[in-house]
C-alpha positions in Angstrom: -16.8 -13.6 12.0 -17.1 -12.0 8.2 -14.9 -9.4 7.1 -15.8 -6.1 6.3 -14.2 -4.0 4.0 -14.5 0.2 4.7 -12.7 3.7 4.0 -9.9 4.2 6.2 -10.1 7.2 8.9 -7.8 8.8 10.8 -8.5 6.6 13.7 -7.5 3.5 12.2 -3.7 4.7 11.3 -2.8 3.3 15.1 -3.5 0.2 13.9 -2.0 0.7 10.1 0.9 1.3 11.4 1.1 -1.9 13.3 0.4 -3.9 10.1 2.7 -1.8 8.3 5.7 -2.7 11.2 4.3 -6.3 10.9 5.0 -6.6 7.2 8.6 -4.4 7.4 9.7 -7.4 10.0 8.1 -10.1 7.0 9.7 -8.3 4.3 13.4 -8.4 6.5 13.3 -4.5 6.7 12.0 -4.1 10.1 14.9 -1.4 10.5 13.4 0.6 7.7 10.2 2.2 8.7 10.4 5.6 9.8 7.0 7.1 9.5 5.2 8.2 13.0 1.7 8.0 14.0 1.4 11.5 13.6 3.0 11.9 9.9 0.9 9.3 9.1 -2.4 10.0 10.4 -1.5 14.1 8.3 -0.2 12.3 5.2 -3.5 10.6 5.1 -6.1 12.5 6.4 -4.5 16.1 7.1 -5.1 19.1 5.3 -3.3 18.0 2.0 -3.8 14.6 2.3 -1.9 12.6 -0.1 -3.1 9.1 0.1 -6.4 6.8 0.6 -6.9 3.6 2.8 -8.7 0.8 2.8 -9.4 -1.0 6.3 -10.6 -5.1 6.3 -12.3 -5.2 10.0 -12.7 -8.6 11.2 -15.0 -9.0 14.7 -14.4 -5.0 14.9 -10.5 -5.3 14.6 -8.5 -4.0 11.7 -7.0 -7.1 10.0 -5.6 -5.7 7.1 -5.1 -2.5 5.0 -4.9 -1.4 1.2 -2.7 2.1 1.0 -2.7 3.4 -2.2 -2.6 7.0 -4.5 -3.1 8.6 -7.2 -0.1 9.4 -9.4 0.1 10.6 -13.1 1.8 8.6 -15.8 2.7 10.8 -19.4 1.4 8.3 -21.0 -1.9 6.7 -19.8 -3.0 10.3 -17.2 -4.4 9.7 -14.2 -3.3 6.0 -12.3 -3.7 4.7 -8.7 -0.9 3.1 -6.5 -1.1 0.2 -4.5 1.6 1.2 -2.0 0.7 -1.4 0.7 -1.9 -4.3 0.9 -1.1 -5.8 4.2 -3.1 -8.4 5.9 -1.8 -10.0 9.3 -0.3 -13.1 9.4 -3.2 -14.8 11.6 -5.6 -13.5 9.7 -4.2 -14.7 6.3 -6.3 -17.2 4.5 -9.9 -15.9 5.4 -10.4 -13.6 2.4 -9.5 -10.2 3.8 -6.8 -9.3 1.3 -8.8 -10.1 -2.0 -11.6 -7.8 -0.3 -9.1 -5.2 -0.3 -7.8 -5.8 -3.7 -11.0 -6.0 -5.4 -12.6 -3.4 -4.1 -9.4 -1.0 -5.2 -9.8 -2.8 -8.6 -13.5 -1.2 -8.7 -12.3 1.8 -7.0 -9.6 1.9 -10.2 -12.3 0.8 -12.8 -15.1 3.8 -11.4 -12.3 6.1 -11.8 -11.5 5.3 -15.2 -7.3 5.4 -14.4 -5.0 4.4 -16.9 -3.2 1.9 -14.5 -3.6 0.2 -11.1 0.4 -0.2 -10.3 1.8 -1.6 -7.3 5.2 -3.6 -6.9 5.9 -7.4 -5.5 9.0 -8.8 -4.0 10.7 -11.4 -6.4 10.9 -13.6 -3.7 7.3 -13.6 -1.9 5.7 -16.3 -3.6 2.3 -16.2 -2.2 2.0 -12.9 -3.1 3.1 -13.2 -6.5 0.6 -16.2 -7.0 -1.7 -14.1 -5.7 -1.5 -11.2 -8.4 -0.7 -14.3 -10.9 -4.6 -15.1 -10.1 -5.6 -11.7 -11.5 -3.7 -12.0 -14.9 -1.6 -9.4 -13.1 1.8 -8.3 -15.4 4.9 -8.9 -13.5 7.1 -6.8 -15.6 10.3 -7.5 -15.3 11.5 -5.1 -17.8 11.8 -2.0 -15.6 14.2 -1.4 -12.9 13.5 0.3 -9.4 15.0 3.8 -8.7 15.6 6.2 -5.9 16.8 8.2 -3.5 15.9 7.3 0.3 16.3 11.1 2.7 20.0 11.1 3.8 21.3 10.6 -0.2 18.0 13.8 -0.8 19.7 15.8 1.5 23.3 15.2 0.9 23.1 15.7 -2.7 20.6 19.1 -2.3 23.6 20.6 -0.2 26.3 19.8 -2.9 23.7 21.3 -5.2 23.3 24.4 -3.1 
């Protein structure tokens, strides 16, 4: 009944993705998520890979994930993005989540990065507690940006 906590491979993205559906319908978004098995299973384990994972197994089932990257700040180099850390609801509570976040903290710390980065709904509570536990900085000083596909391509054309 312990929780283990491994590399992800590409046979575990079935079940990523199931967590990652799981959380969109937590997080209100449920419309939202438009990745595929098979973009996800290149993205991460494809021939130019762009992100790591992090599986908890619990009794040989996938419980939860941590989905992070490596990005590049101008001012601190090299830093790693926590882009998901995802535990099922059922399985909350039993530890598998602060396995996945500490071992990405030591993952961080043997890579020497300038930042761990990752971003927290104002209104999830638990989670925000959570990071509060680490002495985690909730800045509230930057704003979030983007641009989802349709505005990408829509401006691009009037671009030419």
């Amino acid at each position: 009944m312990s929780v283990t906590i491994r590399k992800g491979k590409k046979e575990d993205c079935k079940a990523a993705l199931e967590l990652i559906h799981e959380l969109a319908v937590y997080e209100k978004a449920a419309d939202q998520v438009e990745i595929s098995l098979e973009e996800l299973e290149a993205d991460g384990f494809g021939m130019n890979a762009i992100y790591d994972l992090l599986v908890a197994e619990k009794d040989g089932k996938i419980i939860g994930i941590a989905l992070y990257y490596m990005k590049y700040s101008t001012w601190k180099g090299k830093c790693i993005y926590l882009e998901d850390l995802i535990v099922t609801e059922q399985e909350r509570g039993v530890g598998a989540g602060k396995m996945l976040f500490e071992e990405l903290i030591k993952i961080a710390a043997d890579l020497n990065v300038g930042r761990m980065e990752w971003q927290v709904l104002d209104w999830n509570e638990p989670a925000i507690g959570f990071y509060k536990k680490y002495d985690a900085e909730l800045d509230g000083e930057w704003f979030n940006a983007k641009f989802r596909r349709e505005q990408l391509q829509e401006i691009a054309k009037k671009l030419g």
